[in-house]
C-alpha positions, 0 to 999 in steps of 0.5 A, a space after each residue: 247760816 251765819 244768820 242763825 247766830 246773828 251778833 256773836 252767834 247770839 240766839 235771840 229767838 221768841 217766836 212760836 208755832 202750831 201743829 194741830 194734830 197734837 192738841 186731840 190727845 192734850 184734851 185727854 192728858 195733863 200738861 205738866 207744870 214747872 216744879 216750882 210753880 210760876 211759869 219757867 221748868 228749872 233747866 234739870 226738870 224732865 218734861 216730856 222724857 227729855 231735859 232742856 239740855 236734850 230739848 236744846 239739841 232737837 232745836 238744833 235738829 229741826 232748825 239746822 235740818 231746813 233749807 233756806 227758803 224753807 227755814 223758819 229762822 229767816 222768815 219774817 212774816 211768821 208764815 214757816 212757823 210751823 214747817 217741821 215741828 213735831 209733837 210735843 214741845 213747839 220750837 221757836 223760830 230764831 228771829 223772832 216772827 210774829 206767830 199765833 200759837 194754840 192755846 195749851 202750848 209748851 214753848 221752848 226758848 232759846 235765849 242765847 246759845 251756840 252749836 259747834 259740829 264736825 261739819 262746820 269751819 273753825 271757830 265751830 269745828 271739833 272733832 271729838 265729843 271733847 271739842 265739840 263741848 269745848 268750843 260751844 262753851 267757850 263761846 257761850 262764856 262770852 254771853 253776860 248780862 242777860 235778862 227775859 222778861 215775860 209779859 213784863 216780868 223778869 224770870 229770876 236767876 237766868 244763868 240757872 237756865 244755861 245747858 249743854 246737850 248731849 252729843 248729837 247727829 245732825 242731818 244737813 240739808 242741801 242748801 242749808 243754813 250753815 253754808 256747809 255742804 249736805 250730809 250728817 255730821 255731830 254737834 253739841 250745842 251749850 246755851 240760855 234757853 228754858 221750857 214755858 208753861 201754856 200761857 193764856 188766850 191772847 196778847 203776850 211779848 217776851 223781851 230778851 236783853 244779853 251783854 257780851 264780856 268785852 262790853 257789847 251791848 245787843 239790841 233787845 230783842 222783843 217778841 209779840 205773839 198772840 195765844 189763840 183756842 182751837 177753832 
């Protein structure tokens, strides 16, 4: 879906979700904290085994693997939030629904990004490992100007959150999201995006901000969400 990567295949996307079967074994296990404090990882911390680079990629998987009607990512009412979300980071739908989230959640972020795939037409067609990582940089140079804020506050130094995956498959449903046929195909994505520390019990907004090299300005893109206990 061209939806997906609205406004120059900007992703713009805080919005959040919930999958109850995880939060037994957070009662018994620490969650782990950003090296530095605050409440953002560096993008080279390695949480739950993965990178936000690898994170980044299991987005994609889980946005581009649901049909639409099904996706997420086309739901305004917040109510697909959790379709498809595994343990244990939970993904954020990318057009910015309004979700309760459970308390003690990791949250990734994607801010602004792209994937190119064997699957898809050119611009976003490669062949190769190579091209793939040529053509999802290319297009994640024209983003500038970016800034998130969260709660109000600014996260410092945003361009030290940009990330590429690794390669990796994709399995495509029948009408999916990228208007492409069904089948799998190889993707690398590149992109703005980190992993959130659990924020407390109630009202939070993230606003996102990006600019473009020629001078486009994109409407900021604000998202509002409430952190909930379990029942």
């Amino acid at each position: 879906m061209r939806t997906v990567r609205p406004n120059a295949r900007i992703v713009l996307l805080v919005a959040l979700c919930f999958i109850g079967g995880w939060i037994g074994s957070l009662v018994t296990s620490p969650f782990p904290s950003p090296a530095g404090g605050g409440l953002v990882f560096s993008a080279g911390e390695n949480v739950y085994g993965a990178t936000t680079g690898e994170w980044s990629a299991r987005h994609w998987q889980w946005t581009l693997s649901l049909p639409i009607g099904k996706n997420p990512g086309q739901d305004a009412t917040g109510v697909l939030c959790a379709t498809g979300q595994t343990a244990p980071i939970f993904f954020i739908p990318r057009n910015f629904p309004s979700c309760e989230v459970p308390a003690g959640t990791l949250l990734f972020v994607p801010i602004a990004g792209t994937e190119c795939s064997t699957a898809e037409p050119p611009p976003y067609h490669g062949e190769t490992e190579a091209e793939l990582r040529r053509c999802a940089s290319t297009e994640v140079d024209r983003y500038t100007g970016i800034s998130v804020r969260i709660d109000g506050e600014l996260v410092p130094d945003i361009g030290a959150y940009r990330a590429s995956s690794p390669i990796f498959s994709l399995t495509l449903p029948e009408n999916n999201v990228l208007g492409v046929p069904p089948g799998s195909a190889s993707a690398v994505a590149d992109g703005y995006q980190f992993l959130l520390a659990p924020l407390p019990p109630g009202e939070h907004e993230i606003m996102v901000h990006v600019e473009l090299q020629d001078g486009t300005v994109l409407p900021d893109k604000i998202m509002r969400f409430t952190v909930v206990e379990s029942s």
